[in-house]
PAKE-42684 format. One record per residue (C-alpha): residue in three letters; x, y, z. Coordinates in steps of 0.5 Angstrom, whole numbers, padded with zeros to 4 digits, always signed. Example, Ala and Ser with C-alpha at 12.3 -4.5 7.8 and 13.67 -1.06 7.14 Angstrom:
REM residues 2
ALA+0025-0009+0016/SER+0027-0002+0014/
REM end
This chain:
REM residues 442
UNK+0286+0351-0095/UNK+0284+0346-0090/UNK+0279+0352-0086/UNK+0275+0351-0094/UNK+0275+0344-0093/UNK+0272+0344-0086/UNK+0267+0349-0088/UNK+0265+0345-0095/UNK+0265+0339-0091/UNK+0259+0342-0086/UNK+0256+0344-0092/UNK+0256+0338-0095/UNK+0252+0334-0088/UNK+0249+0340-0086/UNK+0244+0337-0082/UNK+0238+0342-0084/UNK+0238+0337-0092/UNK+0236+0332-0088/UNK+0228+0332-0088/UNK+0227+0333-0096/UNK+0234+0328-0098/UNK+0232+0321-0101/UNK+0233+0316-0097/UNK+0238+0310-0099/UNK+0234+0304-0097/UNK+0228+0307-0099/UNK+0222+0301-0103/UNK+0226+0296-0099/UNK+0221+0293-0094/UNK+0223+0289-0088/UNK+0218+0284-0083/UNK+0220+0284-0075/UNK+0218+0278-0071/UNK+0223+0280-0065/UNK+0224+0281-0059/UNK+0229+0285-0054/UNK+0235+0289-0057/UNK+0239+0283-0062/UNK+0234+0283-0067/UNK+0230+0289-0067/UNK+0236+0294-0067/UNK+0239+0291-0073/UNK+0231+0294-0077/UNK+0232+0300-0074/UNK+0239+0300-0077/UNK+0235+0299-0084/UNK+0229+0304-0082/UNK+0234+0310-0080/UNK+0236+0310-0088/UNK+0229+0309-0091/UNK+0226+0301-0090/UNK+0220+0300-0089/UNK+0220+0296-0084/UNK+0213+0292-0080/UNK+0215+0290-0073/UNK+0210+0284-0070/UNK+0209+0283-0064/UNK+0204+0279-0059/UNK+0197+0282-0059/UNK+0197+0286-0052/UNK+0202+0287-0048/UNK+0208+0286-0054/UNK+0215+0287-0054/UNK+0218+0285-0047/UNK+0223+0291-0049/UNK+0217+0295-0047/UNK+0219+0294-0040/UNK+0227+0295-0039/UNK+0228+0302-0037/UNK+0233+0304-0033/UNK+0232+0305-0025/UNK+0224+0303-0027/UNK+0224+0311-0030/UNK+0218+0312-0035/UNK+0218+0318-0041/UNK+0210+0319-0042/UNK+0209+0312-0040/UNK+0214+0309-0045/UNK+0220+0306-0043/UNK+0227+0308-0045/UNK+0230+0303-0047/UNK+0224+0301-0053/UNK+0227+0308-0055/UNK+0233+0306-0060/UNK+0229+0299-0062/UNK+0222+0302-0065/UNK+0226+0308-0070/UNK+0222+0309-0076/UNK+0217+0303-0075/UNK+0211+0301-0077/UNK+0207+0296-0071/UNK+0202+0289-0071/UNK+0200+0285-0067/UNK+0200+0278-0069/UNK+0199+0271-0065/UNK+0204+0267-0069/UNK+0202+0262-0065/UNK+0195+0261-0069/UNK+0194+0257-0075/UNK+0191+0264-0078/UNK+0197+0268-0075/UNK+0202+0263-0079/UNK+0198+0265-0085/UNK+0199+0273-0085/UNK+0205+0272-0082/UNK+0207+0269-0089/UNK+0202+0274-0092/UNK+0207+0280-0091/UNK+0213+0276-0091/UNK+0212+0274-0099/UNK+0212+0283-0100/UNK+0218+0283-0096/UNK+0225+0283-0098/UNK+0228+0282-0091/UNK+0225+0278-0085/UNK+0229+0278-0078/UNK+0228+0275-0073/UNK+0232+0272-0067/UNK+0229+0267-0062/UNK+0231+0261-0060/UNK+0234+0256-0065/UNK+0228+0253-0069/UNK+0222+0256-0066/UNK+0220+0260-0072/UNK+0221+0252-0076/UNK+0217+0250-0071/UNK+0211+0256-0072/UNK+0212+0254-0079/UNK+0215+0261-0081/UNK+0222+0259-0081/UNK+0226+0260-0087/UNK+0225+0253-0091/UNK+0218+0255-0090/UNK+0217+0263-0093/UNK+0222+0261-0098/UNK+0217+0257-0101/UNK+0212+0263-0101/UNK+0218+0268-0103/UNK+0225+0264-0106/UNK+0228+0271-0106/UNK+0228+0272-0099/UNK+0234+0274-0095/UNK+0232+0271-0088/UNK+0236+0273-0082/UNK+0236+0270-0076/UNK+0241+0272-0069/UNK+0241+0269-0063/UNK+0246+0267-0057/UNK+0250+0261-0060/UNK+0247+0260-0067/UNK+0242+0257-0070/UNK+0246+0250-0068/UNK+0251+0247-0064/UNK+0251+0245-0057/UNK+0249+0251-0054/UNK+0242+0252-0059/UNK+0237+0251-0052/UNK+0240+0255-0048/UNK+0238+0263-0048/UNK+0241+0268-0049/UNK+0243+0274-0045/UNK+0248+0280-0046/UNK+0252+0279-0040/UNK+0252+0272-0043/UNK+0254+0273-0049/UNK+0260+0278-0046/UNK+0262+0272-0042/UNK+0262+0266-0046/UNK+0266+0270-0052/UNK+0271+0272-0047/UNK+0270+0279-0047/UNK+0268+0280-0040/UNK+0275+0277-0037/UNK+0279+0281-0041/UNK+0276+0287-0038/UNK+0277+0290-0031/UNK+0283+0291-0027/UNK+0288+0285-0026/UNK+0286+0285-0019/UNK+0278+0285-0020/UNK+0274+0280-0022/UNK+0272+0280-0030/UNK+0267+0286-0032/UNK+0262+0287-0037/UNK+0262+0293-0041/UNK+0255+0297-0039/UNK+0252+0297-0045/UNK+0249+0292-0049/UNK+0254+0291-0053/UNK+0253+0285-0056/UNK+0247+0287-0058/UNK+0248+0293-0060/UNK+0255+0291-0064/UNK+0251+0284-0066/UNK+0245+0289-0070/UNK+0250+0293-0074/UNK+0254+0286-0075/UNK+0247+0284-0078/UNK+0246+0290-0082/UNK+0253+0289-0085/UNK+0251+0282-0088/UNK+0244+0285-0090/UNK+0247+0289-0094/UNK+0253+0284-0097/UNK+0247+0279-0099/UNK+0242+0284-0102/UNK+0248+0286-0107/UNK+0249+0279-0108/UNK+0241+0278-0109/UNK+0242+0285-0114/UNK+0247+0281-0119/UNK+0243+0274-0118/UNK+0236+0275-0116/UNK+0237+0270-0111/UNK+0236+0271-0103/UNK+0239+0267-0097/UNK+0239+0265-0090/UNK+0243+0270-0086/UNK+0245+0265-0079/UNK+0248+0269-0074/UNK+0251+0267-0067/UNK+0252+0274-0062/UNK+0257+0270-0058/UNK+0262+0269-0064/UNK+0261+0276-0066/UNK+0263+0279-0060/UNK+0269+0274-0060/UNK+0270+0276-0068/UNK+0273+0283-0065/UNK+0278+0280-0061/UNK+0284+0284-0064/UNK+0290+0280-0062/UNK+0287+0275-0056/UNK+0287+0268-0060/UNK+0294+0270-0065/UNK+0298+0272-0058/UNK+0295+0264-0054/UNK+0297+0260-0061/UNK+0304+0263-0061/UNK+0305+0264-0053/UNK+0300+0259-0050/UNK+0298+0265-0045/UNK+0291+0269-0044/UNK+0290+0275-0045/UNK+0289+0278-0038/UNK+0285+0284-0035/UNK+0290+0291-0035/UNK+0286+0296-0033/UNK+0285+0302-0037/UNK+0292+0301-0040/UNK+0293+0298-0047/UNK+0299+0293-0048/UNK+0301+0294-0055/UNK+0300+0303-0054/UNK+0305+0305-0049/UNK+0304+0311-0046/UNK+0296+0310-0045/UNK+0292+0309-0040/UNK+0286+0314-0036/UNK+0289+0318-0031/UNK+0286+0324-0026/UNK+0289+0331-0028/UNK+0291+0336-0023/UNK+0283+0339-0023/UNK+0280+0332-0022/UNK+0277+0330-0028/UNK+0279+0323-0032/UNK+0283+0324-0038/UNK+0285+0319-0044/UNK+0292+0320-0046/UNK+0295+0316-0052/UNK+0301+0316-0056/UNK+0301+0311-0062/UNK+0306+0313-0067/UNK+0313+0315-0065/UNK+0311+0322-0068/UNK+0306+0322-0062/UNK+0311+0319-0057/UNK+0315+0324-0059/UNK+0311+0330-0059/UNK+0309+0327-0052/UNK+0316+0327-0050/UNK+0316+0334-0051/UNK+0309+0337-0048/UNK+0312+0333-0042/UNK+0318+0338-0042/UNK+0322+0329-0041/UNK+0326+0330-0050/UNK+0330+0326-0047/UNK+0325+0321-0047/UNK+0325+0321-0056/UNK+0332+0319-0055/UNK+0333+0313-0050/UNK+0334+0306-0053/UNK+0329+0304-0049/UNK+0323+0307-0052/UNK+0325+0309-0059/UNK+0320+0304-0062/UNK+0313+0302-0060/UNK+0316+0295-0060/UNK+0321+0297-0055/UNK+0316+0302-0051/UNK+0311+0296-0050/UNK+0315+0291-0047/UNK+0313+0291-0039/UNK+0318+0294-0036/UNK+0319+0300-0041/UNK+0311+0301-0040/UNK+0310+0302-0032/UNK+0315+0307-0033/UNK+0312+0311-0038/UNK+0306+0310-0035/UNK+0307+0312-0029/UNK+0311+0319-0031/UNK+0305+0320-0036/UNK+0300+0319-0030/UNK+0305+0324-0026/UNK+0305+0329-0031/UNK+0297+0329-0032/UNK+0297+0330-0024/UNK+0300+0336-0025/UNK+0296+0339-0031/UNK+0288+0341-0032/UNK+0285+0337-0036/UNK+0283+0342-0042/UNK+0292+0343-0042/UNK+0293+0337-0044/UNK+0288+0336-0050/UNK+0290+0343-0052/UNK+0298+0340-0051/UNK+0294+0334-0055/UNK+0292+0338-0061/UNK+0299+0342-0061/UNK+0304+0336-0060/UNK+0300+0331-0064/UNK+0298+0325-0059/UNK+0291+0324-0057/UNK+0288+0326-0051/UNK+0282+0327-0048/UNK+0277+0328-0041/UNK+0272+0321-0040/UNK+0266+0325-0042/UNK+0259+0323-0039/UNK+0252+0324-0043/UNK+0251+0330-0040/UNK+0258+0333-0043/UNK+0256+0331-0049/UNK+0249+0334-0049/UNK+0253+0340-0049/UNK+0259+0339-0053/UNK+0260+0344-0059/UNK+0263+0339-0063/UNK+0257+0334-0063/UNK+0252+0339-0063/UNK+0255+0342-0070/UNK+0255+0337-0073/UNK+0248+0336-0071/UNK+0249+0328-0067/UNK+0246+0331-0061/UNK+0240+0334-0062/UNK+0233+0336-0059/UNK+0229+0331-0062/UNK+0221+0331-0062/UNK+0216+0326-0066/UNK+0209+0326-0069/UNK+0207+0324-0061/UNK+0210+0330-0059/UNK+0215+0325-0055/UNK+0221+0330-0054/UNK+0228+0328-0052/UNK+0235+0328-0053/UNK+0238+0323-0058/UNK+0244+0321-0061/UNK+0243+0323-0070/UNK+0244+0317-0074/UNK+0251+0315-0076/UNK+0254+0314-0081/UNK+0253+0320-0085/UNK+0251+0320-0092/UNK+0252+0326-0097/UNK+0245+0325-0102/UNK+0241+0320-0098/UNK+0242+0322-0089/UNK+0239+0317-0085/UNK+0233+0321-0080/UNK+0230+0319-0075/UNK+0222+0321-0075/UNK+0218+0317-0070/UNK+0220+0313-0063/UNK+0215+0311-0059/UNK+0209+0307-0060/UNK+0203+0304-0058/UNK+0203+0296-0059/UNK+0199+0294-0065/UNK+0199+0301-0067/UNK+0199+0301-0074/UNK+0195+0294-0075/UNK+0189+0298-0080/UNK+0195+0300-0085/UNK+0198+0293-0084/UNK+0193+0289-0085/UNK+0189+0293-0090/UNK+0194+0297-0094/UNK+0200+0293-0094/UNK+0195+0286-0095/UNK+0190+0289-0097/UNK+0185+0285-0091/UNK+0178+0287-0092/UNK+0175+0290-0086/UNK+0171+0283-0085/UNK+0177+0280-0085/UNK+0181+0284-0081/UNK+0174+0284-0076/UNK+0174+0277-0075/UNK+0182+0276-0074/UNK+0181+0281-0068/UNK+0175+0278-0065/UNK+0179+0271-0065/UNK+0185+0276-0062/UNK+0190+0274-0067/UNK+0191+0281-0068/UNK+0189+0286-0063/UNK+0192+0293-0059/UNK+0194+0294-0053/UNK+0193+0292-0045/UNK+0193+0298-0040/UNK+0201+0296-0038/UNK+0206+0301-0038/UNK+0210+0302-0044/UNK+0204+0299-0048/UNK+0200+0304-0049/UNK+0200+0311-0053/UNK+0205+0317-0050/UNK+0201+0320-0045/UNK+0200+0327-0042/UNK+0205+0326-0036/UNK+0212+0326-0037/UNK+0215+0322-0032/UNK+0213+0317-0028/UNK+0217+0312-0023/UNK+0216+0304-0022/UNK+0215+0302-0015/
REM end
């Protein structure tokens, strides 16, 4: 019964759908005027399942995000970390700082059902594009504005960065081990994760634009947001009057837990959540004794300190006699969890993660070839696709401008000449992807 089930559900999202599968968001059009990763993520969230979505940026050398790449690495003279922020989008180039640029600017917006931006607070009011304004020329606009602290507050003037956003919200200080000092996580997370959060309310407004054709102004703080998933953290300091503190690789409240070396000298998570977990652990650590020992009858007992460090520790000595592929199959036989810290050259390779089509070669009209992770979630009808990554600033001005407005060609002349619209400078990451496919910064 259940092999049928798994058979019918990779039939269901086969991969292979996706090219000829309609798309969810498909007519919703959404206008960028951001920079970096906060707001131009949270479009190419929208573009993966179907939005058409224009990106602004300055005429010439564009997005900074073109420039952040990782140890100065480029692919074709594009830089790695523009790769996951410029998904599925159509690219302009407008000096908003122009009496003209304004003008188009408010232009796209009335044929735009979504404007996203996220600079500092008030900049966009200031420029006269901000959501008083474009509300005027469309009052069923969903306008959506991320930043570090808000749009007001103390903190508005200040910028906002990522690292900053995971110490002010104090994610970093409960990470890291008790003997350290705070650590941020490695990735941009509260970019990353503030993006999926403001597609979310997207979303939650355009249904509500659905029932009451009214838009809406969408104010985001990416410090709150981190601090919004902070689990137990400020319901533990009201009740004890203590801070969370750093505990490593263990978890508090799931005990046993931790990453641990095993016997072949690979990390390996390892887990038990329910007292059915505990008890099958119990017994793939040949220890059934433990499934019966008052001390750690329940997760309530086993989490209290003293009970924690011994479970730990017997974990940790048991992992250390074991290769890492015996304790995920131990894993999988006595139902707890378990498995080795993989890295992104594991993925690459995993069975699973290719069957199920997340990791893949993937090739765009540029011939840009890389591995990249599929869009996620899945859908059954309408799948999201990633059809384009890379591409050069002002790239699709003609179609912008005299498709989509409908500019005439003297119109659009006379805006480049005046360089409110333009292309692109001779910069890396600016340009078209050339020929060579690595370079390296100096």
């Amino acid at each position: 019964m259940k092999s049928n089930y798994f058979k019918e559900m990779a039939l269901l999202f086969d991969s292979q759908r996706i090219d000829n599968a309609p798309k969810a968001l498909e007519g919703l059009k959404v206008l960028e005027a951001g920079t970096l990763v906060l707001g131009p993520e949270l479009p190419s969230n929208l573009a993966e399942f179907g939005a058409e979505v224009i990106k602004v940026e300055p005429p010439g050398a564009g997005d900074t995000m073109r420039s952040l790449t990782p140890y100065g690495y480029l692919y074709k003279n594009q830089a790695l970390g523009f790769a996951q922020v410029a998904i599925n989008k159509k690219h302009c180039t407008i000096d908003l700082r122009t009496a003209e640029g304004v003008d188009l600017f408010k232009k796209l917006a009335a044929k735009c059902d979504v404007v996203v931006e996220n600079f500092r607070s008030g900049t966009m009011d200031k420029w006269g594009i901000g959501y008083k304004q474009l509300k005027e020329v469309n009052p069923e606009l969903i306008y959506v504005a991320l930043n570090g602290f808000g749009q007001w507050g103390v903190y508005t003037d200040r910028p906002a960065y990522d690292a900053v956003a995971q110490s002010e919200s104090g994610f970093a200080g409960i990470n890291g081990f008790p003997e350290s000092t705070p650590m941020k996580v490695g990735i941009w997370i509260a970019d990353h994760f503030g993006a999926l959060m403001g597609t979310n309310a997207v979303l939650t407004a355009l249904h509500y634009k659905k029932r009451t054709g009214k838009g809406q102004f969408i104010e985001f703080s990416q410090v709150e947001n981190l601090m919004r998933v902070m689990g137990w953290t400020w319901p533990y300091l009201e009740k004890t009057k203590k801070n969370r503190e750093r505990t490593g690789n263990t978890d508090v409240a799931i005990v046993p837990s931790g990453i641990f070396y095993s016997k072949d000298r690979m990390q390996v998570a390892v887990a038990s959540v329910t007292d059915e977990g505990f008890a099958g652990l119990a017994t793939a650590m040949n220890s059934p004794d433990l499934r019966i020992d008052s001390r750690f009858k329940t997760q309530i007992n086993r989490a209290k300190p003293e009970n924690a460090k011994i479970l730990n520790d017997m974990l940790a000595n048991w992992v250390s006699k074991n290769s890492a592929q015996s304790v995920e199959t131990a894993a999988g036989k006595y139902g707890f969890s378990a498995h080795r810290v993989y890295s992104a050259a594991d993925q690459a390779t995993d069975s699973h993660l290719q069957f199920r089509g997340f990791v893949h070669k993937f090739t765009d009209p540029k011939d840009v070839k890389f591995g990249m992770e599929g869009p996620e979630p899945h859908l059954s009808l309408t799948p999201g696709e990633i059809k384009w990554v890379f591409k050069e600033v002002g790239a699709d001005n003609n179609y912008v401008f005299k498709k989509f407005i409908h500019l005439t060609d003297e119109e659009y002349k006379e805006l480049e000449e005046k360089k409110v619209i333009g292309s692109y400078i001779n910069m890396m990451g600016r340009t078209p992807p050339i020929e060579e496919e690595n370079k390296e910064v100096n």
